[in-house]
N, C-alpha and C positions, 0 to 999 in steps of 0.2 A: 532721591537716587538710592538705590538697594544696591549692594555689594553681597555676591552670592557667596557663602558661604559656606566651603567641603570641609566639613571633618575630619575629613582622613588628609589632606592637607595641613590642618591645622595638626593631628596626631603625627604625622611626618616633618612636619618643621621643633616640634617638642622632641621627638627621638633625636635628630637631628642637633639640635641645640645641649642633647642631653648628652650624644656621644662624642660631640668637641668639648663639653667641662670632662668628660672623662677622660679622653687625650690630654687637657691640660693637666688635670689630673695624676695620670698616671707620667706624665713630664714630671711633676713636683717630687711625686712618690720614689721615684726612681733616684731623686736625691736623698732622701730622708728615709728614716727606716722602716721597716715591714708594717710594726704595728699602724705609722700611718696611712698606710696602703687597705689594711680592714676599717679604719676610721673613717678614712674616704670614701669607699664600697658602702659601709653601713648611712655612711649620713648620705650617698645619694640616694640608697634604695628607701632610707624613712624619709627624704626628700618627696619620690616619687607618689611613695604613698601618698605621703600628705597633700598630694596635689590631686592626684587622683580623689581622696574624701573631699576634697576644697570643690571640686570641680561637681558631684555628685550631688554635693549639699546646695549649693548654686543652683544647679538644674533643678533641685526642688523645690525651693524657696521660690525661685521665678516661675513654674507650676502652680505654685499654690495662689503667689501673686495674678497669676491669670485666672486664676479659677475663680478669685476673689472680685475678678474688675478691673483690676486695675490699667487704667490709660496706656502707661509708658510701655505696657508688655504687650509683643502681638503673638501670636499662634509660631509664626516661623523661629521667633527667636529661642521660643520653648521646646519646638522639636528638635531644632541645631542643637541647643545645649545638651538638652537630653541623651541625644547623641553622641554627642562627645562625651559625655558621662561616661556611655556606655561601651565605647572605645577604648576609653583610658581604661575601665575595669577591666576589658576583656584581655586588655593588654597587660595591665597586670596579674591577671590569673595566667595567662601564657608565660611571663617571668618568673611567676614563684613556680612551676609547674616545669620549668627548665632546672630550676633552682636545685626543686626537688630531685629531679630526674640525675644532675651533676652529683649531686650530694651520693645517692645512694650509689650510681658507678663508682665514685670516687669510694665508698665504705665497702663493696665489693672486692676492687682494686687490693686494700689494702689487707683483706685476710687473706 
C-alpha cells in the first residue's frame, strides 16, 4: 500500500510546527529577558538551517543509493525527497532574503 506523498504538505506542517515553538517561545521570552529572546530567534534559525542541510544531505545520499542499486530505494522516494530538499532551501533563501530586506529597512530607518 503506497501513501502519496506532498511536499508541500509536509513543508506546511514544518512551518506550522515551527510557528507554534515560536508561540511557545516567544510565551517564555516575554518572562525572561531580551537577551533570551535573540537566543531563541538564533537557535531556531540555526535550528532550521540545520535541518534544511540534514534534509538536502539525505536527498543525496538516497540518490546516490539508487543510483548504486540498491533494493530498499525506489525512484518515487528519491524524487519526493529531492523535493523536499528543494523546498526547504527555497524556503530558506526566502527567510534570509526577508532577513536581509528587514535588516536594511531597519539601518535606513535608523539614519
Amino acid at each position: 500500500m503506497t501513501i502519496p506523498v506532498s511536499p508541500l504538505a509536509s513543508a506546511l506542517a514544518q512551518m506550522q510546527a515551527m510557528s507554534a515553538q515560536a508561540a511557545g517561545s516567544a510565551a517564555e521570552a516575554s518572562e525572561t529577558s531580551g537577551a533570551a529572546t535573540a537566543g531563541g530567534f538564533a537557535a531556531a534559525l540555526k535550528a532550521s538551517i540545520d535541518k534544511i542541510s540534514d534534509d538536502q544531505k539525505s536527498a543525496v545520499n538516497e540518490s546516490q543509493a539508487f543510483e548504486l542499486g540498491a533494493s530498499n530505494v525506489s525512484l518515487n522516494d528519491v524524487m519526493v525527497d529531492m523535493q523536499k530538499a528543494n523546498i526547504g532551501f527555497q524556503f530558506g533563501l526566502q527567510v534570509r532574503n526577508k532577513l536581509v530586506s528587514a535588516y536594511t529597512d531597519l539601518m535606513q530607518t535608523a539614519v
